[in-house]
N, C-alpha and C positions, 0 to 999 in steps of 0.2 A: 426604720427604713428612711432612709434619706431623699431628702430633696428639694430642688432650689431653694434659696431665701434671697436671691438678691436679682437685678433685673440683668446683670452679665453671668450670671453664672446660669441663669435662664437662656439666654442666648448663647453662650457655648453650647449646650445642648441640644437646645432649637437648632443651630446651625449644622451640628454633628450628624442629627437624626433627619433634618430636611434632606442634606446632602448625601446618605446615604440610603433615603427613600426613593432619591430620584436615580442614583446613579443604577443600585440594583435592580429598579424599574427597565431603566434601559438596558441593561445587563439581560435581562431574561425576556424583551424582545429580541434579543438576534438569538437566543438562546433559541426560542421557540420558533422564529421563522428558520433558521436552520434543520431545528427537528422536523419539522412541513418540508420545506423546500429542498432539503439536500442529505436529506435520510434514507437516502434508496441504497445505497451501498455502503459497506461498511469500510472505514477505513481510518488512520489516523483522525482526521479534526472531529471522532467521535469519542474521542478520550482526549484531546487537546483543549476543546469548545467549553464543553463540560469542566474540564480541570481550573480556567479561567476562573469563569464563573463560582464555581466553588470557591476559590479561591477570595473573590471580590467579596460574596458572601462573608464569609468565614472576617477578613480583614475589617471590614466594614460593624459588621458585630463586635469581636475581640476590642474595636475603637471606643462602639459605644460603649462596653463595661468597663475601658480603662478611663471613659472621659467622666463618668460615673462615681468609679473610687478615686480621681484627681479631686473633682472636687469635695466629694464627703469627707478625706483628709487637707482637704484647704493645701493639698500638693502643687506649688508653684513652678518645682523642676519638674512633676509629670506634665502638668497644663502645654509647656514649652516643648517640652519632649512631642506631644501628642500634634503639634502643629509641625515637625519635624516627619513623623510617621505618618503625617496625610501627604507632603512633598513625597515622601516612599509613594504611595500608592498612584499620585500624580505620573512618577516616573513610570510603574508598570502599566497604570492606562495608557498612555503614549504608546508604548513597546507593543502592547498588543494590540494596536489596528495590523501594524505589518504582520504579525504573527499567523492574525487570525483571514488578513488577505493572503498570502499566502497558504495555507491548509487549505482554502475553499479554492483559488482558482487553479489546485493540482486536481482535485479531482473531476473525475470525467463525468460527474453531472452536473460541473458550475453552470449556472448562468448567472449573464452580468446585471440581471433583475435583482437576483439576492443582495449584490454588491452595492447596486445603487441605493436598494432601499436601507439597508442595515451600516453603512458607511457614515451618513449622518449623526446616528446615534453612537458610533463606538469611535467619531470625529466631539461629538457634544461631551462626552464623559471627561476626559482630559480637562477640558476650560469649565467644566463644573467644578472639578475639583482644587483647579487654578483658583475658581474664584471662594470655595468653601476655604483654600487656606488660607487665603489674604484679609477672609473674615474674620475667620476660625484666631488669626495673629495679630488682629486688632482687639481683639474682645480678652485674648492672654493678655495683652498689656495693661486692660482695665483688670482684669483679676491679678496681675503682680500687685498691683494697687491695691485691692482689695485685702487681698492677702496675709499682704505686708505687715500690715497693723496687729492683723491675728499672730503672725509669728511672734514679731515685734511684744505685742504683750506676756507673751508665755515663755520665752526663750529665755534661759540665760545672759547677761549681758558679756560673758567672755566669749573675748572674739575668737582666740584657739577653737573652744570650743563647737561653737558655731562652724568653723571651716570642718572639722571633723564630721559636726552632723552633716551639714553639706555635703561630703565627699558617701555620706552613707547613704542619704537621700536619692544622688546620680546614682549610684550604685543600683540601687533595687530596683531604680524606674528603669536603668540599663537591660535588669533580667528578665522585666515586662517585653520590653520591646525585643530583644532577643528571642523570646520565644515564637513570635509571629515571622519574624525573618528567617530561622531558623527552620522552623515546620515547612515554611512557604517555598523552601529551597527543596526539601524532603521530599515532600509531597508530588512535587513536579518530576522532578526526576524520578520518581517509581511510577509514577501514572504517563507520562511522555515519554522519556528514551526509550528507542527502540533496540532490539538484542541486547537485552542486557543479562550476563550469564545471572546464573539461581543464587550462586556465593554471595555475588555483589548486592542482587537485589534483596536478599536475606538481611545483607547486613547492614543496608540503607532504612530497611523497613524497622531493623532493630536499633536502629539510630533513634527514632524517634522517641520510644519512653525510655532510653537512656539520655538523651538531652531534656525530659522534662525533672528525669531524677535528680540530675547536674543541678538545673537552675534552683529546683525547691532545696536542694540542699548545700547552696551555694545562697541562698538568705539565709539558712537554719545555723549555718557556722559562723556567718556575720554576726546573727544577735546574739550569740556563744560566746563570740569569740573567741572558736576554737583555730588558733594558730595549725595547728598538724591538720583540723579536717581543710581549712581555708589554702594549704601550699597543696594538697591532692587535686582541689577545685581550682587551683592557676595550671598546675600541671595538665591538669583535662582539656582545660582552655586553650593552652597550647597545642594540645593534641587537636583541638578544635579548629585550629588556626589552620594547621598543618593539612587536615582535611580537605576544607575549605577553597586554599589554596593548589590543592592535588586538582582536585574536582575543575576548579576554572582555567590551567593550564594545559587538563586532559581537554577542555571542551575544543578548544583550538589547536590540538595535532591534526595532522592533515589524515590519520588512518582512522579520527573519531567523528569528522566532523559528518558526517551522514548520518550516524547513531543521533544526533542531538537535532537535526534539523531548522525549521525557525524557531524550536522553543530554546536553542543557543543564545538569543538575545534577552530572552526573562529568564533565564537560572543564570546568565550573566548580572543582570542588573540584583537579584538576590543572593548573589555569592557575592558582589561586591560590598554591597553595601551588609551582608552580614559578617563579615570581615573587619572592615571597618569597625563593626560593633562589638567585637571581640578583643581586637586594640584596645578600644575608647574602655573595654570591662575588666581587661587583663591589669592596666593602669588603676586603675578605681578599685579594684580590689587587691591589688598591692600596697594601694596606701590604706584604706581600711583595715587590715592588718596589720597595718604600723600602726595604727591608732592603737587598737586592742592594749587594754593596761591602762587606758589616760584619761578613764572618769569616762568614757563615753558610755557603756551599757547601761548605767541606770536608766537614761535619756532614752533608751528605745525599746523598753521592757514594755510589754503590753498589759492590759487590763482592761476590762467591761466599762463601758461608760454607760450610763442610761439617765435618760433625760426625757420631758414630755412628750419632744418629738422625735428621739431615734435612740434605739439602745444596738450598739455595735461595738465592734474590738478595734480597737485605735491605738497611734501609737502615744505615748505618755513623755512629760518632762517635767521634772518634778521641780519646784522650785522651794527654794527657801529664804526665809528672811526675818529676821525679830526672833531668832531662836528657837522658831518653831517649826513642827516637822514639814516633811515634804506636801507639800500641796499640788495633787494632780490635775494637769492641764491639759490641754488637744493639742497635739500636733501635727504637722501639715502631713507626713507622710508615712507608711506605715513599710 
């Protein structure tokens, strides 16, 4: 089992885990004074309030275990990634004060008690998380540092080489993050939009374990390198793309725009940016398969490491020299 050795890779975590003890904290006050103060009738912001919060949950978690296996594989593109994906979460705290002022002062038991007192905290979350990533991207640049040296001594000295594991490294940390954007987009729109026919919602809800099938086997044909399964997984992508894009176009016709209500602005901000993420993957995994063939597979074969103080699956790069065989070593990413 792993964990910390160093006094920054202790403070990424402290930082990760403080900033998400406090923001969930605030998160399930307005949760709760909601459920007290404005639970007399039922009505949308009682699957809107809730879906939030789940969500912040859910994201907030999913951080901690990616910030977890960043550092156990000394991964310096997920560390960066990971302060990239708290600016994400930044953007949807913001988007949800309106949201959520909106859903309470439609209904006809608001009072502006609730608002005043819960306003503060869902005003404080945003600038916590402002300030967790300006930490959170100070302490990534003491772990590039860190890092570096561990790469540095294990890596191949060919630079080709090197850009290839590069491009395979973004790659994987792309399909981490994808999966959080991806679900977060899912989830809202089956739990939020209103009227939505049974076909549609059927096959929103059937999206979801076909996009987790995609990513896991959208790594599995990576470390194959199977060419025929990797052109199926661009072609999906696209098809992903094409979704995506249907989905954020429908939001803003003028015969849709009642069906989506205020949560138009957060499946906005997560169709965009998961779009975005689909580009940056579509790219990444075209050249990854142009690598395929070029000496890269041995470099991210896996195998059991075990040592006094952590035995886990890691990825491997075998080096040689003096004509002796390969000698297994850690690598940052897995």
């Amino acid at each position: 089992m792993y964990t910390p050795s160093s006094p920054w890779t202790w403070a990424f975590i402290g930082i990760s885990f403080v900033q998400a003890a406090i923001v969930l904290g605030f998160e399930s006050y307005v949760f709760a004074r909601f459920q007290t103060d404005l639970n007399q009738i039922r009505g949308d912001p009682i699957r809107t309030i809730p879906t939030y919060l789940t969500l912040f949950i859910f994201g907030f978690i999913y951080q901690m275990i990616l910030v977890w296996d960043a550092l156990r594989l000394k991964n310096t593109i997920q560390v960066i990634g990971l302060c990239l994906y708290n600016l994400g979460l930044l953007i949807y705290a913001a988007v949800q004060i309106d949201q959520i002022k909106d859903q309470i002062t439609d209904r006809p038991d608001y009072s502006p008690k609730f608002w005043a007192a819960t306003r503060p905290y869902l005003v404080a979350i945003p600038c916590i998380i402002a300030l967790g990533t300006v930490l959170l991207s100070g302490v990534a640049w003491k772990l590039y540092d860190e890092f570096a040296w561990t790469i540095y001594k294990h890596i191949s000295a060919d630079l080709k080489m090197k850009r290839r594991y590069l491009t395979f490294q973004i790659y994987i940390a792309l399909l981490k993050f994808d999966f959080f954007f991806f679900l977060g987009f899912t989830v809202q729109f089956v739990v939020i939009v209103k009227n939505v026919t049974k076909w549609e919602q059927g096959l929103t809800i059937a999206a979801i374990p076909i996009t987790i099938l995609i990513l896991i086997m959208a790594a599995y044909f990576t470390r194959r390198e199977s060419k025929p399964g990797m052109a199926v997984i661009i072609i999906l992508y696209f098809a992903g793309l094409a979704y995506f894009s249907f989905k954020l176009g429908r939001m803003y016709t003028k015969s849709q725009v009642r069906r989506y209500g205020s949560a138009r602005r957060s499946l906005t901000t997560f169709a965009v940016i998961a779009l975005i993420l689909i580009v940056i993957t579509i790219i990444n995994a075209a050249v990854c398969t142009y690598n395929f063939g070029r000496g890269l597979r041995p470099h991210i074969t896996k195998r059991k490491v075990e040592s006094e103080l952590e035995k886990d699956v890691t990825t491997e790069m075998p080096q040689y020299g003096n004509g002796q065989g390969p000698m297994p070593s850690r690598m940052t990413i897995d």
